[in-house]
N, C-alpha and C positions, 0 to 999 in steps of 0.2 A: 471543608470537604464533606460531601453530604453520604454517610453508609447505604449503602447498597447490600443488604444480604443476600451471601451464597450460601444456603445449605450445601452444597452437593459440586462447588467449584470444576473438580476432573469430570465429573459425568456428564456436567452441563458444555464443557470443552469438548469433548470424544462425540456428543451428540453432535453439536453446531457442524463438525466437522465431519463428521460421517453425512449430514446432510449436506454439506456443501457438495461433497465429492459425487453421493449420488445423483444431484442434481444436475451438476455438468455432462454426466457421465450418460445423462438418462436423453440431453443432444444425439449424442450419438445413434441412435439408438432411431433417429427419424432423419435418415437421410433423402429415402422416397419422395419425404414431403418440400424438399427446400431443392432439387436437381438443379436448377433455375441460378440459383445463386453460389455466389463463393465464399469460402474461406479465406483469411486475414492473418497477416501476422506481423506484429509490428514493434518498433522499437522506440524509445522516450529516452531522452535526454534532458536530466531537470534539476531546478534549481529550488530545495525546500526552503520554505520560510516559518518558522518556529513561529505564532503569532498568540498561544496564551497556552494554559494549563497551572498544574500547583510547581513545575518545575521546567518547563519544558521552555519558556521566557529567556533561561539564560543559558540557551543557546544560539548559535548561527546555523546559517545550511553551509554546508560546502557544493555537492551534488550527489543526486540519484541518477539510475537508470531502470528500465521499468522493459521487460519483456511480456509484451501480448497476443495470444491465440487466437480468434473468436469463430466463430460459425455462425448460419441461418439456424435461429429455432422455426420461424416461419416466414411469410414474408416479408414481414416490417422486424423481427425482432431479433438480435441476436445475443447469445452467450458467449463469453469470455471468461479466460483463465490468465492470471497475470504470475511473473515472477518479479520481485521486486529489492534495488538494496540504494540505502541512504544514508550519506555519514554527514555528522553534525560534529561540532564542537563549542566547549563551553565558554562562556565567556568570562569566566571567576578565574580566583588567579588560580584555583587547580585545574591542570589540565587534563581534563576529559574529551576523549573521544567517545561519539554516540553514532554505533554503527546500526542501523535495522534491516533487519531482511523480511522481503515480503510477502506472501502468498491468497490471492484471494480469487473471487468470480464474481464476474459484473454481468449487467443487461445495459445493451445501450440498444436507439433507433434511432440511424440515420437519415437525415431528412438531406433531400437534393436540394442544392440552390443555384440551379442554372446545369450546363453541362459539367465544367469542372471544380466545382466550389460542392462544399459537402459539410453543412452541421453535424457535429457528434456528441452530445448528451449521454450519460451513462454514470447508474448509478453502481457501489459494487461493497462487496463483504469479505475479510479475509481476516488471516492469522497474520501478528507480526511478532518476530523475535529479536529484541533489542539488545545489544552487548555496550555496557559503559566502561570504559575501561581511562583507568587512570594513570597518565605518564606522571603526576606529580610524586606520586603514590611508588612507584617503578624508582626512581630517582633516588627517593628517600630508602629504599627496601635496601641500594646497591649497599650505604654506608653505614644502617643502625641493625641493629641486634632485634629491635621489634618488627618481624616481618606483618605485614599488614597485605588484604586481599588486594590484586592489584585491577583486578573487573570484575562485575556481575554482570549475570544476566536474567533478563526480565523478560514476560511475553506479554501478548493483551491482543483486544480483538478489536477491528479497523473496518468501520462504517466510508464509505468515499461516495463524492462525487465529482465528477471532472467535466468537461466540456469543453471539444479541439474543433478546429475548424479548420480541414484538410482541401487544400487543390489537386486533382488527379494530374501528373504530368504525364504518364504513359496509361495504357492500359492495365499494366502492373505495377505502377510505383505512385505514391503521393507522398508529398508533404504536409505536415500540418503544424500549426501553434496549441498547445493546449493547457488550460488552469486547471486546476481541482483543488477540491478539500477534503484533509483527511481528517476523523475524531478517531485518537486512539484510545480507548480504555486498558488500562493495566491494574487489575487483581490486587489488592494485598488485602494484610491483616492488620486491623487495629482492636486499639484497647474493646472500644465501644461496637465489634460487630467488623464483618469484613466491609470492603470498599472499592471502591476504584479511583484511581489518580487518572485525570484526563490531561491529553495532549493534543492542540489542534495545531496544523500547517496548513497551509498554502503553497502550490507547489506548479512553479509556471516553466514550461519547458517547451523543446520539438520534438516531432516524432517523424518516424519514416513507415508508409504501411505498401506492404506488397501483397498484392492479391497472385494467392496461390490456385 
């Protein structure tokens, strides 16, 4: 695992995130320019796939679900705001559950392919808060005298890319197939200097979007 120095770990979080929030928020803020086009909101149903990091290997996905907002920033461009939650479980003989909850903002541009067929590309940044929690741990707590923590929790910051490919059925409704990839980085402290533990997935699902 290669360190990665934080001097300044909370200031550097409060910033990333104070800028995220402006940045979505500063959409708003130009509806004049986009009258033309709609708003989106849409919903995922997904299947993660754990596929490397220093620990994240010996897990499974079970499923996520993924709630999305998005608007015209102008005419080819839009922003998006997602809510996001994902449980895994381990595959060692302790049993861990690995629940994460999501939050971030994307850009994606939708390109047309024909009248109902629609590419969507989109890349995106967010916070995620991960809870590990161990039933093996729980079990053992009922019968010994040594109580032991029976979860942690852990947060990190989530670079994505995804890309779905929606048919419009109605004028307000589509379906779509969609892949992505997520890198999670998680924070900690070592002997030699802080770091980060990384966690990558795969994560192929459907989604429903209704224009609002």
């Amino acid at each position: 695992m290669s360190a990665i120095l934080q001097p300044n770990n909370e200031t550097m979080k409060k910033s990333i995130l104070t800028g995220l929030i402006l940045f979505y928020f500063s959409g708003l803020l130009l509806p004049n320019t986009v009258t033309a086009q709609n708003n989106f909101l849409s919903f995922s149903l997904d299947h993660p796939i754990p596929v490397g990091g220093e620990f994240y290997p010996d897990f499974y996905g079970i499923a996520g679900i993924d709630v999305n907002y998005s608007q015209p920033l102008n005419k080819i461009l839009f922003i998006s705001g997602n809510l996001g939650y994902s449980r895994s479980r381990s595959t060692k003989d302790d049993e861990i559950n690995l629940n994460m909850f999501q939050a971030g903002l994307g850009l994606y541009v939708p390109v047309k392919m024909g009248t109902r067929f629609e590419f969507q590309p989109q890349v995106g940044f967010g916070y995620v808060l991960m809870n590990f929690y161990n039933k093996t741990i729980v079990r053992e707590n009922r019968t010994s005298s040594l109580h032991r923590a029976e979860s942690i929790n852990l947060n990190g910051w989530q670079p994505t890319l995804s890309l779905s490919w929606n048919y419009l059925l109605t004028d307000q409704f589509s379906l779509g197939l969609s892949t992505g990839y997520e890198l999670t980085f998680i924070p900690r402290k070592g002997v030699w200097g802080n770091y980060y533990e990384k966690m990558h997935a795969i994560n192929i699902g459907l989604k429903t979007i209704i224009t609002l």
